[in-house]
TIRO-2110 file (N, C-alpha, C; in Angstrom, 1 decimal):
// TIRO-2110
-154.6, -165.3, 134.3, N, 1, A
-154.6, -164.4, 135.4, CA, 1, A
-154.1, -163.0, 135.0, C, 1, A
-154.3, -161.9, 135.6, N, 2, A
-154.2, -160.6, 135.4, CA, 2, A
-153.1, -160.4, 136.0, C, 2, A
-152.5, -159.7, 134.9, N, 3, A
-151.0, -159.0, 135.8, CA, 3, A
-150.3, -157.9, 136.1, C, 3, A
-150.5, -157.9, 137.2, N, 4, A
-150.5, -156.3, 137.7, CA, 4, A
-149.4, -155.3, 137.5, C, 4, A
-149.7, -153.7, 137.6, N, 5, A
-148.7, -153.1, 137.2, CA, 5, A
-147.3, -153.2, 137.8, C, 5, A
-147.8, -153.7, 139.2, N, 6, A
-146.3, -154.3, 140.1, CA, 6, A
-145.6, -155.1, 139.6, C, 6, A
-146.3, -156.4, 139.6, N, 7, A
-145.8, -157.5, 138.7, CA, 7, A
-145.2, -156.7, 137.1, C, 7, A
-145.9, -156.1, 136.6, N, 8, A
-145.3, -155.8, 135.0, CA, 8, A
-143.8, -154.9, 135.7, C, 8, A
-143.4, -154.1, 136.3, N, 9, A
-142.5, -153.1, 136.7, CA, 9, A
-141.3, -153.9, 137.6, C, 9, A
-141.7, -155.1, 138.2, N, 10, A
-140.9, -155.7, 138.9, CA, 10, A
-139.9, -156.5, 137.6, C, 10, A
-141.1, -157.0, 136.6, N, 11, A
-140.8, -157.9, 135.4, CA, 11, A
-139.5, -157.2, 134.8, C, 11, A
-139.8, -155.6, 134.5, N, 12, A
-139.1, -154.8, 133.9, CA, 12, A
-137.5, -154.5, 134.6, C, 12, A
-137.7, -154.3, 135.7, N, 13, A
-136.6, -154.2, 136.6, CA, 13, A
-135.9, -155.4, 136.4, C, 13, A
-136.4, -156.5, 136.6, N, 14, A
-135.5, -158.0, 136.6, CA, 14, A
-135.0, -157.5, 135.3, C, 14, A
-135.6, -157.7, 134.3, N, 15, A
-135.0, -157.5, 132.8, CA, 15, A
-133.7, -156.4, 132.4, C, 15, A
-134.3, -155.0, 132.9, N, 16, A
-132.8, -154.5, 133.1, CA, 16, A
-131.9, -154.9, 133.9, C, 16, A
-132.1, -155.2, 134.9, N, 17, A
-130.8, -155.9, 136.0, CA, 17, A
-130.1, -156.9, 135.4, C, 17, A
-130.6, -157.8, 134.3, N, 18, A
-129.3, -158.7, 133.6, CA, 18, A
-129.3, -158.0, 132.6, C, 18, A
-129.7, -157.1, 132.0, N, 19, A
-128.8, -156.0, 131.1, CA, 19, A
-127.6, -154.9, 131.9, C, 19, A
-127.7, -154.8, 132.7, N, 20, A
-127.0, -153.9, 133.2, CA, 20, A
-125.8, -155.1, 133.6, C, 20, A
-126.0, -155.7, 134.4, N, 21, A
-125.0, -156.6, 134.8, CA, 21, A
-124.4, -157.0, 133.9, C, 21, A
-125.1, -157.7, 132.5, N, 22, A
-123.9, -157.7, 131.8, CA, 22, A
-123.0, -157.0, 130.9, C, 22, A
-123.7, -155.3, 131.0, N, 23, A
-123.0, -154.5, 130.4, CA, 23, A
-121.8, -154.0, 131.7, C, 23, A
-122.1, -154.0, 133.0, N, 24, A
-121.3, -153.6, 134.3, CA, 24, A
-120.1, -154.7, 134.2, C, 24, A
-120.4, -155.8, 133.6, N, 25, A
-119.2, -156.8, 133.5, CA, 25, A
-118.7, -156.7, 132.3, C, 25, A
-119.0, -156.4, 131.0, N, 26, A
-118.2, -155.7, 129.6, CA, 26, A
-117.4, -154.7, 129.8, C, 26, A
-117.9, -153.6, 130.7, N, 27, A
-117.1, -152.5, 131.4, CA, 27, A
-115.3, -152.8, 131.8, C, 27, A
-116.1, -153.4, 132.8, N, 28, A
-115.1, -154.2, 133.9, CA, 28, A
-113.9, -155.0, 133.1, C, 28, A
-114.5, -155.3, 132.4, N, 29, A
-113.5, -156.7, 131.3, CA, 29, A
-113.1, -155.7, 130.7, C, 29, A
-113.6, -154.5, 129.8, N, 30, A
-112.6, -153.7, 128.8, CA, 30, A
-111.3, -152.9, 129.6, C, 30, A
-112.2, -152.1, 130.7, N, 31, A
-111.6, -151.5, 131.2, CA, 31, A
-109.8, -152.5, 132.2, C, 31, A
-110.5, -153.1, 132.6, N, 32, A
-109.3, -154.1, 132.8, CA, 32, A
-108.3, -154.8, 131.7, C, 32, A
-109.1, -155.3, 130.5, N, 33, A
-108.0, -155.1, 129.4, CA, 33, A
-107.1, -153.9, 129.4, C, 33, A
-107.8, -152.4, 129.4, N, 34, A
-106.8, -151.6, 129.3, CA, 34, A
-106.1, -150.9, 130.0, C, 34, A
-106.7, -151.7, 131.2, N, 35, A
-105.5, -151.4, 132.6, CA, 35, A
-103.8, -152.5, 132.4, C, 35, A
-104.2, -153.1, 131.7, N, 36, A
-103.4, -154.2, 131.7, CA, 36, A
-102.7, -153.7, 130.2, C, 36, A
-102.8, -153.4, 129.2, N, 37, A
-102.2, -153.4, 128.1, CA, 37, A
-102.1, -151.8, 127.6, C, 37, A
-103.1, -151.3, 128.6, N, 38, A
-102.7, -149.4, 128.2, CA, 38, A
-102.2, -148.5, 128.8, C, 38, A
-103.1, -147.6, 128.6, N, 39, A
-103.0, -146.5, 130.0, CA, 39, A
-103.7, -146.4, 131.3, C, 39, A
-104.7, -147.8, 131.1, N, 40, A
-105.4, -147.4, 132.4, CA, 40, A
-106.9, -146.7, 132.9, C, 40, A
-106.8, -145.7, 132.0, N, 41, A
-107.7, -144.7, 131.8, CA, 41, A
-109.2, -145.5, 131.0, C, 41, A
-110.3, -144.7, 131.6, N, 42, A
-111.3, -145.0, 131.0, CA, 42, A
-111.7, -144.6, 129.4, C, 42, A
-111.5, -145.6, 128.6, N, 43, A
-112.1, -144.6, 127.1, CA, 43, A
-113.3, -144.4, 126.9, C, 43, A
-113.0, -143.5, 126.4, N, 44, A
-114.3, -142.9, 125.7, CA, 44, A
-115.5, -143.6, 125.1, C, 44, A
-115.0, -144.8, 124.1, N, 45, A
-116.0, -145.7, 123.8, CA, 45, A
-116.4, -146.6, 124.4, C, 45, A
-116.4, -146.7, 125.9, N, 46, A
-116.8, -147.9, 126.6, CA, 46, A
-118.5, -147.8, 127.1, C, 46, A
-119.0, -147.1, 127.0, N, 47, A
-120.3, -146.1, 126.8, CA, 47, A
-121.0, -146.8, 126.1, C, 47, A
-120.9, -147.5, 124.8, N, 48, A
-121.5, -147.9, 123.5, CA, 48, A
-121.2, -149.4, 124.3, C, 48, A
-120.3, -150.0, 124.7, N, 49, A
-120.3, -151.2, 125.1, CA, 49, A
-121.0, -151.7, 126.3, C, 49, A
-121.5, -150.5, 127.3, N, 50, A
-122.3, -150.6, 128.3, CA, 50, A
-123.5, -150.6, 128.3, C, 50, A
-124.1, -149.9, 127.1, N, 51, A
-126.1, -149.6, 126.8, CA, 51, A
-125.9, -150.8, 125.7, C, 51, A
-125.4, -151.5, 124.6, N, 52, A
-125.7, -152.5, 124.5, CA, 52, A
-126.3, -153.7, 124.9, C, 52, A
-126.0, -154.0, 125.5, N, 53, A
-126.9, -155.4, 126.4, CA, 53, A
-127.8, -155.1, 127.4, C, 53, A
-127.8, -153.9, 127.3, N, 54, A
-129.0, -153.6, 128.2, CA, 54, A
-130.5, -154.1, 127.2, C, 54, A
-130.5, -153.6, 126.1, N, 55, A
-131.6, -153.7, 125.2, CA, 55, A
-132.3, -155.0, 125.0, C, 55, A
-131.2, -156.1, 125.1, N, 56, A
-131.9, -157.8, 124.8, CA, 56, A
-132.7, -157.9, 126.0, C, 56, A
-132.6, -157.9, 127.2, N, 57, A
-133.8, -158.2, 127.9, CA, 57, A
-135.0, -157.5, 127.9, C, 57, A
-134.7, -156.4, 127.8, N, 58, A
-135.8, -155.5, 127.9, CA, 58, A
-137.0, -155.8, 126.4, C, 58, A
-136.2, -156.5, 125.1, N, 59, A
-136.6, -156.4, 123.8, CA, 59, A
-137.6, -157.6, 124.6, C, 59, A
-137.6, -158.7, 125.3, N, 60, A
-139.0, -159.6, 125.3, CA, 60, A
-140.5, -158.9, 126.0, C, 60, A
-139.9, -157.8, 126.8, N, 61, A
-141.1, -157.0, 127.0, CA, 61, A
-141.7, -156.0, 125.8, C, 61, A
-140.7, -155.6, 125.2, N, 62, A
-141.0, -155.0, 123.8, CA, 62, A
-142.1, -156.0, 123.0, C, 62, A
-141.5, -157.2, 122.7, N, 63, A
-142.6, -157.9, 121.7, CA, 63, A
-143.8, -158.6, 122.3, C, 63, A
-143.7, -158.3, 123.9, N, 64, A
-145.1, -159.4, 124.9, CA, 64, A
-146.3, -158.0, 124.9, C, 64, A
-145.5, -156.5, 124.6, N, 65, A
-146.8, -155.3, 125.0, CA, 65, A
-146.7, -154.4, 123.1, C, 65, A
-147.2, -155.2, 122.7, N, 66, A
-147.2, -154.2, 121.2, CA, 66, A
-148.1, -153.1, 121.4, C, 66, A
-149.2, -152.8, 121.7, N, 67, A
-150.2, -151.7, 121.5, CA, 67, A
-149.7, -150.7, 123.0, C, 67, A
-149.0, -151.2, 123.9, N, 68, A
-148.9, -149.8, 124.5, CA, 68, A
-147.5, -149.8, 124.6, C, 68, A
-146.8, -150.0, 123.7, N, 69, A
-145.1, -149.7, 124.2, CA, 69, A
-144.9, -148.6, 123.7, C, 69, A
-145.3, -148.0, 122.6, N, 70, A
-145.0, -146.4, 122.5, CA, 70, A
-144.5, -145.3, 123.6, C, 70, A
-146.0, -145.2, 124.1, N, 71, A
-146.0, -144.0, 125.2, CA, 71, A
-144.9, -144.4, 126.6, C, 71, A
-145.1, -145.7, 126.8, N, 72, A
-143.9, -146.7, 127.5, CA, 72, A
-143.3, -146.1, 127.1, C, 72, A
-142.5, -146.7, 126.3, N, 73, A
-141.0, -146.5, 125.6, CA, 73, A
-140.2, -145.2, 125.8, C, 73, A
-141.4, -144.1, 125.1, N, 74, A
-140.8, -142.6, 125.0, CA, 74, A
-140.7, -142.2, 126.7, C, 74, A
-141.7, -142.5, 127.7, N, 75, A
-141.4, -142.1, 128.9, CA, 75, A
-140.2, -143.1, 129.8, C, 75, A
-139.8, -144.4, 129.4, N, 76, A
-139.0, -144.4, 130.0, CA, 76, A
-137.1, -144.2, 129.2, C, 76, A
-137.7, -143.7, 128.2, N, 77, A
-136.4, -143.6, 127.3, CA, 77, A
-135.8, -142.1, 128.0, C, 77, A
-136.8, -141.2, 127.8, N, 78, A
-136.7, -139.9, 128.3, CA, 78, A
-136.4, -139.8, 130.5, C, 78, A
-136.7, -140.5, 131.0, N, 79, A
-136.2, -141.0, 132.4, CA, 79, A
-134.6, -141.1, 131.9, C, 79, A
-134.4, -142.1, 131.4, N, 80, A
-133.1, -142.7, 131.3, CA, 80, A
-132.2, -141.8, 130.8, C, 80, A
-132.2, -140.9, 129.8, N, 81, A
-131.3, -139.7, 129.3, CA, 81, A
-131.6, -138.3, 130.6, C, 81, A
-132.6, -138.5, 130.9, N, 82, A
-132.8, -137.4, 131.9, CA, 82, A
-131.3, -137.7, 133.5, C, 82, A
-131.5, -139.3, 134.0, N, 83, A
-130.8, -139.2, 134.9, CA, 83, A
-129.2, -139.4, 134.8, C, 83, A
-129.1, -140.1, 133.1, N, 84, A
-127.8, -139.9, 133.0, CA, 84, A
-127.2, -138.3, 132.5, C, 84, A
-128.1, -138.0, 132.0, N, 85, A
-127.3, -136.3, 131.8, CA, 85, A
-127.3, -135.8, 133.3, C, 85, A
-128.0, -136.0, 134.1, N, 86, A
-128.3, -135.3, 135.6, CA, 86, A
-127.3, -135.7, 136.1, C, 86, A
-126.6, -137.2, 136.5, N, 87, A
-125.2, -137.6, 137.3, CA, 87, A
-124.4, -137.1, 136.2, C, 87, A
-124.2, -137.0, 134.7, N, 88, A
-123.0, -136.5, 134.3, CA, 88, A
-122.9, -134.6, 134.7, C, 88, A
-124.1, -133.8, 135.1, N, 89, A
-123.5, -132.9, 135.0, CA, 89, A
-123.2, -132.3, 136.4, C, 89, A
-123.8, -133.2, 137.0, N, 90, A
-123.0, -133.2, 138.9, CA, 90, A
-122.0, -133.9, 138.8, C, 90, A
-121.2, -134.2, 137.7, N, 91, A
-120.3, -135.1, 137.9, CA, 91, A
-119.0, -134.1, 137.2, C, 91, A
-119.5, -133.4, 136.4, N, 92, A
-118.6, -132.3, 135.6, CA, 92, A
-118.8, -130.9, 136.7, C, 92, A
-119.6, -130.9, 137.6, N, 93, A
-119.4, -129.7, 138.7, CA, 93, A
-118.6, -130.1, 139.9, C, 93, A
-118.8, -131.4, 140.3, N, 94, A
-117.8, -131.7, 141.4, CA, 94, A
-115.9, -132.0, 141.0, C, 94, A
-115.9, -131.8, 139.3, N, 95, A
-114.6, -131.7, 139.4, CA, 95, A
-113.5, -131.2, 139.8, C, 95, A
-112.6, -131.2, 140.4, N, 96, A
-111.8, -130.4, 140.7, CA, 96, A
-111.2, -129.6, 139.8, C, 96, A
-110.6, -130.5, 138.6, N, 97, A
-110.3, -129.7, 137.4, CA, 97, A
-110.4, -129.4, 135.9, C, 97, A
-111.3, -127.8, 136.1, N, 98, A
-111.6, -127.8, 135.1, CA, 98, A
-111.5, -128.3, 133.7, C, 98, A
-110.6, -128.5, 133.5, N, 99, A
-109.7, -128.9, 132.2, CA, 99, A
-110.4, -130.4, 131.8, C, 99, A
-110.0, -131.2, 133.1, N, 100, A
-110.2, -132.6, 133.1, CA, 100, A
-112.0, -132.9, 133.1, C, 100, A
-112.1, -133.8, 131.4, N, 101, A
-113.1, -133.9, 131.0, CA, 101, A
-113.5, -135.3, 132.1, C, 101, A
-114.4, -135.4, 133.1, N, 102, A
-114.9, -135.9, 133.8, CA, 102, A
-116.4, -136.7, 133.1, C, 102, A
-116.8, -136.1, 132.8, N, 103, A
-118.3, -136.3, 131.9, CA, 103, A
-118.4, -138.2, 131.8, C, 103, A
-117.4, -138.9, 131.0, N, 104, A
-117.6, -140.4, 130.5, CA, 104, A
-117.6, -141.1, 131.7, C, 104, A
-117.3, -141.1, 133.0, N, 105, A
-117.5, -141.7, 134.1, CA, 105, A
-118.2, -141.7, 134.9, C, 105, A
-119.1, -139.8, 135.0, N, 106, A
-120.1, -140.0, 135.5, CA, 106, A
-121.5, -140.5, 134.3, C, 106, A
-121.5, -140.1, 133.2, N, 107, A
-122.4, -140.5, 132.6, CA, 107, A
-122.8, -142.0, 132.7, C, 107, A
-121.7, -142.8, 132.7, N, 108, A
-121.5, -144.5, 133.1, CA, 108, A
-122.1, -144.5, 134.5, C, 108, A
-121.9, -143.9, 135.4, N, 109, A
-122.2, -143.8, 137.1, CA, 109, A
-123.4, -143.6, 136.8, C, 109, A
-124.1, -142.5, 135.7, N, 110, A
-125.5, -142.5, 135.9, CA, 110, A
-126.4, -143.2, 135.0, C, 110, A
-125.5, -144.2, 134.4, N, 111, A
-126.6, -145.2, 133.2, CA, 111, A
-127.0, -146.4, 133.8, C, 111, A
-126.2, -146.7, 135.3, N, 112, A
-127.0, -148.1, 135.3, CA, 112, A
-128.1, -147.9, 136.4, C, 112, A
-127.8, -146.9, 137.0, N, 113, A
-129.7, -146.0, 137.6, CA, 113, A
-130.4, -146.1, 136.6, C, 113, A
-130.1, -145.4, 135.4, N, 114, A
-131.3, -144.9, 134.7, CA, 114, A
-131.5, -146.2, 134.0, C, 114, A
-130.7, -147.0, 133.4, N, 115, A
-131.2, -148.3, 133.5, CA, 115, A
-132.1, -149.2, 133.7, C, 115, A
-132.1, -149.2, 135.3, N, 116, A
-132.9, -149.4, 135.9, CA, 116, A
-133.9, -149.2, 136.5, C, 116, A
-133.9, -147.9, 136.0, N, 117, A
-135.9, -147.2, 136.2, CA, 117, A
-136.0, -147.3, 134.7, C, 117, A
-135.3, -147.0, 133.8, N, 118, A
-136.1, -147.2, 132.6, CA, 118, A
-136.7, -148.6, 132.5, C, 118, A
-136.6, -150.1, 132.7, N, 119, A
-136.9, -151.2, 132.8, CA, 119, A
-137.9, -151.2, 133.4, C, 119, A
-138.3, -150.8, 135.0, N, 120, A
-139.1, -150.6, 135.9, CA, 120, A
-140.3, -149.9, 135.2, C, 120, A
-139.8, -148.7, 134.7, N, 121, A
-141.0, -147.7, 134.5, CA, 121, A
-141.1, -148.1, 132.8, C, 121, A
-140.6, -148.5, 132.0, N, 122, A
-141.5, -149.8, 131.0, CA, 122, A
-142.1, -150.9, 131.4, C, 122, A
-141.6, -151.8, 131.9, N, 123, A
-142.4, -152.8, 132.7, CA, 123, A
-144.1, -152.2, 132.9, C, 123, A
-143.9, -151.5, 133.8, N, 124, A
-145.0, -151.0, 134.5, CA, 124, A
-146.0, -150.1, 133.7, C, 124, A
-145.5, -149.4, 133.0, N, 125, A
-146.2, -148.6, 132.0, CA, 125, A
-146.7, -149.2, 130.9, C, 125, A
-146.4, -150.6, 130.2, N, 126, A
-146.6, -150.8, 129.3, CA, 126, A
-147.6, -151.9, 129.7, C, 126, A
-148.6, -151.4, 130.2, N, 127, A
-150.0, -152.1, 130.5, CA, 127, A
-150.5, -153.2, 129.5, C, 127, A
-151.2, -153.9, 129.8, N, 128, A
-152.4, -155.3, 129.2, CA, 128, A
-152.6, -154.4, 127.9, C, 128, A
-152.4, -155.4, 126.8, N, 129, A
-152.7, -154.7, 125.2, CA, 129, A
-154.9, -154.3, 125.5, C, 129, A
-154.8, -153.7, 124.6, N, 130, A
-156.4, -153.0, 125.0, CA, 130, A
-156.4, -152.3, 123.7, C, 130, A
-157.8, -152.6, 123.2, N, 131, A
-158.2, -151.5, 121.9, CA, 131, A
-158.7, -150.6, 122.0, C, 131, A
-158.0, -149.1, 121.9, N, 132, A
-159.0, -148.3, 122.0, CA, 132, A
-158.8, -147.3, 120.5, C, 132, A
-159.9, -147.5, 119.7, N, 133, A
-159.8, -146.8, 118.6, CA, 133, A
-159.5, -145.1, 118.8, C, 133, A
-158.9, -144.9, 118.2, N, 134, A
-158.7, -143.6, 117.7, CA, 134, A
-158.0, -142.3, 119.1, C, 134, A
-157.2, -143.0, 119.9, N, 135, A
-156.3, -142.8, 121.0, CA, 135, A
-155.1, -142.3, 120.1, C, 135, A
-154.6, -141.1, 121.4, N, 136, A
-153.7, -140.2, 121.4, CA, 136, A
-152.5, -141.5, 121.0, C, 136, A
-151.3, -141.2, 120.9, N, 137, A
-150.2, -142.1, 120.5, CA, 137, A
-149.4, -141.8, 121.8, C, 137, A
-149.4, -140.6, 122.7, N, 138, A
-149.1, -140.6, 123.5, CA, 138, A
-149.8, -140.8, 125.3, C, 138, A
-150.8, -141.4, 125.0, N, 139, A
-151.9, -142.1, 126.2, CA, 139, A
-151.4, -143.6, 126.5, C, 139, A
-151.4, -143.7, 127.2, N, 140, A
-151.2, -145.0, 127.9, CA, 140, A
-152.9, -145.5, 128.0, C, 140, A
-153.0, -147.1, 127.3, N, 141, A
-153.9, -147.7, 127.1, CA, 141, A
-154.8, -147.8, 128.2, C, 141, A
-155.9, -147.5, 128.6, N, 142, A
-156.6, -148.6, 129.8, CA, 142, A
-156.1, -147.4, 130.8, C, 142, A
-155.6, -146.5, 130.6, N, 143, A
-155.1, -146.3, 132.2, CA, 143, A
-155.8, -144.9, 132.3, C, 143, A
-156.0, -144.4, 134.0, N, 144, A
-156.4, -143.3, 133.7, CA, 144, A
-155.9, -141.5, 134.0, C, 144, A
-156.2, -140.8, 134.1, N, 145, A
-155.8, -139.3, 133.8, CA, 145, A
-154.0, -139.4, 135.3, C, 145, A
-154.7, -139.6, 136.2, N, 146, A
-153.8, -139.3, 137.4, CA, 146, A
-152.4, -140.1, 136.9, C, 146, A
-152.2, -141.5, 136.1, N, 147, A
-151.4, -142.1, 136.3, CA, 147, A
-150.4, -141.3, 134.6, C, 147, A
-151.1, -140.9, 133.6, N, 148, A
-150.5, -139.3, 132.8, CA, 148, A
-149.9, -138.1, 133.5, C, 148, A
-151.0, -138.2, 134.3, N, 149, A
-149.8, -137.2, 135.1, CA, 149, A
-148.7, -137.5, 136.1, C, 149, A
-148.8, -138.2, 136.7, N, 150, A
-147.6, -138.9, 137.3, CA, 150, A
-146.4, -139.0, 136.3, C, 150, A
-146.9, -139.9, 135.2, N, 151, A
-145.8, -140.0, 134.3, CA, 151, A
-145.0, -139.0, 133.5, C, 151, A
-146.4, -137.8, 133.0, N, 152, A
-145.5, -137.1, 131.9, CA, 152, A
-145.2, -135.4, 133.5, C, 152, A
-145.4, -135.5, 134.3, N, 153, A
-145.5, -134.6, 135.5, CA, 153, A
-143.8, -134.9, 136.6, C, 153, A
-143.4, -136.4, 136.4, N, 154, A
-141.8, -136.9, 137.0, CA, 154, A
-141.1, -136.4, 135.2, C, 154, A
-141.5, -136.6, 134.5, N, 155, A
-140.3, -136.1, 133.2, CA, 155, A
-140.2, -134.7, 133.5, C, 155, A
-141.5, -134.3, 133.6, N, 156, A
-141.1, -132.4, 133.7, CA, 156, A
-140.4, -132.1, 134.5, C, 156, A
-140.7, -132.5, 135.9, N, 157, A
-139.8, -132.8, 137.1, CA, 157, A
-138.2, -132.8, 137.3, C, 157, A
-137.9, -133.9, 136.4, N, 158, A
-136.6, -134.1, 136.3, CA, 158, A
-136.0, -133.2, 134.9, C, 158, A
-136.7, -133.0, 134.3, N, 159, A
-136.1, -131.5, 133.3, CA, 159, A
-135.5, -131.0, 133.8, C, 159, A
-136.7, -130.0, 135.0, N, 160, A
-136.1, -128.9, 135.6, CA, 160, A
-135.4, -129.1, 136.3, C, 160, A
-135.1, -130.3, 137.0, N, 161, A
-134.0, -130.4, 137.8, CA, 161, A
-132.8, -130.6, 136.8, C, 161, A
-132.3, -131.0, 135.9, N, 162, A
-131.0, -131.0, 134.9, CA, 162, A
-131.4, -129.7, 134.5, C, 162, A
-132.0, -129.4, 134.3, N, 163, A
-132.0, -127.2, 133.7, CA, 163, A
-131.1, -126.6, 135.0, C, 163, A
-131.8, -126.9, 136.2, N, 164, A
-131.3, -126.3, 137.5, CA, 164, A
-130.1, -126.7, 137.4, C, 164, A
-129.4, -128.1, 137.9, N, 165, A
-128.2, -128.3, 138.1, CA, 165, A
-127.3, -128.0, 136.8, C, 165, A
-127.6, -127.5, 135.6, N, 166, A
-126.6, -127.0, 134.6, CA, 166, A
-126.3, -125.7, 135.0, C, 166, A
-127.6, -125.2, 135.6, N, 167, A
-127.6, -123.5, 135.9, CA, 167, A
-126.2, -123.2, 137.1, C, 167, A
-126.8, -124.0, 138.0, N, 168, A
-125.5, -124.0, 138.8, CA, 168, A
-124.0, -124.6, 138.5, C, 168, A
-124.0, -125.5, 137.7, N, 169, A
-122.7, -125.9, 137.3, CA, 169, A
-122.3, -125.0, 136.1, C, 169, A
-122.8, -124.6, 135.5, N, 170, A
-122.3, -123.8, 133.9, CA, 170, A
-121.9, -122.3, 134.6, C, 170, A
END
């Protein structure tokens, strides 16, 4: 049976959602260790313990779409840094003070969004394997013009929107 781009994006979403959850509970457990034995405060390296486990689910969709996970990959890799840099730098303008480096909390605030569309928008993008000799490395297999632009047309999108909101926050 054929499986639709719904079905594949839904697939992707499930996949991040227990990556994220279990990195939203590694969080939760560190950070509570060092409410209990520190200062309380969020460290710095809890960031590296949060995008970790996101990657094991998402890796069975990696090895079920070999021929189109490239162009996948790079569009939803590039989603995913796009919306965490976007909440961290609304997140370093709504500070009250200057001084106080805000950045590691919103970045965390905006990794399990982007997360979650990056899953979705691999899922979905990384279409039924398909041979097509001598294709761009950045084309999505099988698919056609409108659904390139949708894709590489929301990255441009969301550029300009983190260009803009630095503009106004810097």
């Amino acid at each position: 049976m054929e499986e639709t781009d719904r079905a594949r994006a839904v697939a992707g979403l499930r996949a991040a959602t227990v990556g994220v959850g279990i990195g939203l509970a590694l969080v939760l457990l560190v950070w509570g260790g060092m409410a209990l034995f520190g200062d309380g405060g969020l460290p710095s390296g809890i960031a590296g313990v949060a995008v970790i486990p996101a990657g094991t689910p998402i890796s069975a969709l990696w090895q079920r779409r070999p021929v189109n996970r490239r162009p996948a990959l790079l569009v939803a890799a590039l989603l995913f840094l796009l919306v965490a840099v976007f909440t961290a730098t609304l997140g370093d303008g709504l500070s009250d003070d200057p001084e106080e480096e805000a950045g590691i909390g919103w970045l965390l605030l905006g990794y399990f969004p982007g997360a979650l569309l990056f899953g979705a928008a691999f899922g979905g993008l990384a279409g039924p394997p398909a041979d097509e000799p001598g294709r761009n490395w950045l084309r999505f297999t099988g698919r056609g013009r409108r659904l390139h632009l949708a894709a590489y047309g929301t990255l441009a999108a969301l550029l300009g929107l983190n260009v803009a909101a630095a503009a106004v926050v810097g």
